[in-house]
C-alpha positions as CSV (number, residue, x, y, z in Angstrom):
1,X,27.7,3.5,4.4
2,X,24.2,2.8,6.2
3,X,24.1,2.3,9.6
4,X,21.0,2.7,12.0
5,X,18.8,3.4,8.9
6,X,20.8,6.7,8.5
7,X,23.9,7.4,6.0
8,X,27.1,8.0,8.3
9,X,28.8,9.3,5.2
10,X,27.7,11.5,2.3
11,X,27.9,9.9,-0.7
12,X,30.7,10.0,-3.4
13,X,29.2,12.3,-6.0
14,X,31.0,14.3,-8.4
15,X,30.4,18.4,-7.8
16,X,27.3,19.5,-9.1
17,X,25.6,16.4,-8.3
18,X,27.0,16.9,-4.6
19,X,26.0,20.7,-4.8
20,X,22.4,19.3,-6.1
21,X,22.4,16.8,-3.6
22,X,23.1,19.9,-0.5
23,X,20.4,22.0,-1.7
24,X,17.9,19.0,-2.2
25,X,18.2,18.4,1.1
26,X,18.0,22.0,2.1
27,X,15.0,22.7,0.3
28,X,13.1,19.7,2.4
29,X,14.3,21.3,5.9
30,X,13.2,25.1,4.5
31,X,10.0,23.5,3.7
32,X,9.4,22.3,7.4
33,X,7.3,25.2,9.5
34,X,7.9,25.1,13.0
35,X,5.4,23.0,13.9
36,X,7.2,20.3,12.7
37,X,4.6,19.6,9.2
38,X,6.0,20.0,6.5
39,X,4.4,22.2,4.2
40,X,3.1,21.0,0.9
41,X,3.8,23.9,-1.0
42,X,5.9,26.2,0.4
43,X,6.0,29.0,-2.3
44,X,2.7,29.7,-1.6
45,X,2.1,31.1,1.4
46,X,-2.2,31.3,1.3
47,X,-1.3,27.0,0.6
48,X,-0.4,26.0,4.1
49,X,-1.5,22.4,4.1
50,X,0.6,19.5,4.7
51,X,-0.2,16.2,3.9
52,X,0.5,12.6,6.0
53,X,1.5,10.8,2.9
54,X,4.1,13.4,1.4
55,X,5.8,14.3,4.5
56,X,5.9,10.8,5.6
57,X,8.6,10.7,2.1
58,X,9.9,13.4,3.3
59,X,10.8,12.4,6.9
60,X,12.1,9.0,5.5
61,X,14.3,11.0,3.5
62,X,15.8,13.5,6.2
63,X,16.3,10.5,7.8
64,X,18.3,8.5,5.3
65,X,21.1,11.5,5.4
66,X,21.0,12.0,9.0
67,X,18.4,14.6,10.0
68,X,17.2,13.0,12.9
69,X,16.2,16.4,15.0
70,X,14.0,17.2,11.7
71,X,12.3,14.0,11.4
72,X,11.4,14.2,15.4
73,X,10.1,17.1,15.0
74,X,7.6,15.9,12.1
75,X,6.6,12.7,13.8
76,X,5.9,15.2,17.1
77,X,3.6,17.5,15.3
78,X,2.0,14.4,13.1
79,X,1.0,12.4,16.4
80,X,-0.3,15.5,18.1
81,X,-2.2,16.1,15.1
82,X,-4.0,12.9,14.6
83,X,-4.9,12.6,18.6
């Protein structure tokens, strides 16, 4: 089931926990600007901080089911950040 760090197979779930799982993980990528940070609280839009430590669980997280390109992107904008 785990291979590279990364699932190669979505989990056996029944259908609401598989529809719960989907939009979990949609949620995380919606929450990513296009900077790459992750937004801390996305429903407010005057709240446009991100923070190291939460998008850190975030990224591991993305990419645990696969979301590589996502993941990139964060560690991208976090290490141009902190230069």
């Amino acid at each position: 089931m785990f291979e590279g760090g990364a699932l190669t197979k979505t989990p056996r779930l029944n259908l609401n926990t598989m529809n719960l799982y989907q939009r979990s993980i949609q949620i995380l990528l919606d929450s990513q600007a296009e900077s790459g940070a992750f937004i801390a609280s996305a429903a407010f839009p005057s709240y446009q901080y991100s923070w190291f430590r939460d998008s850190s669980f975030i990224a591991y997280a993305l990419c645990q089911v696969g979301q590589s390109k996502n993941v990139r992107r964060y560690f991208l904008w976090a290490a141009q950040t902190i230069k």
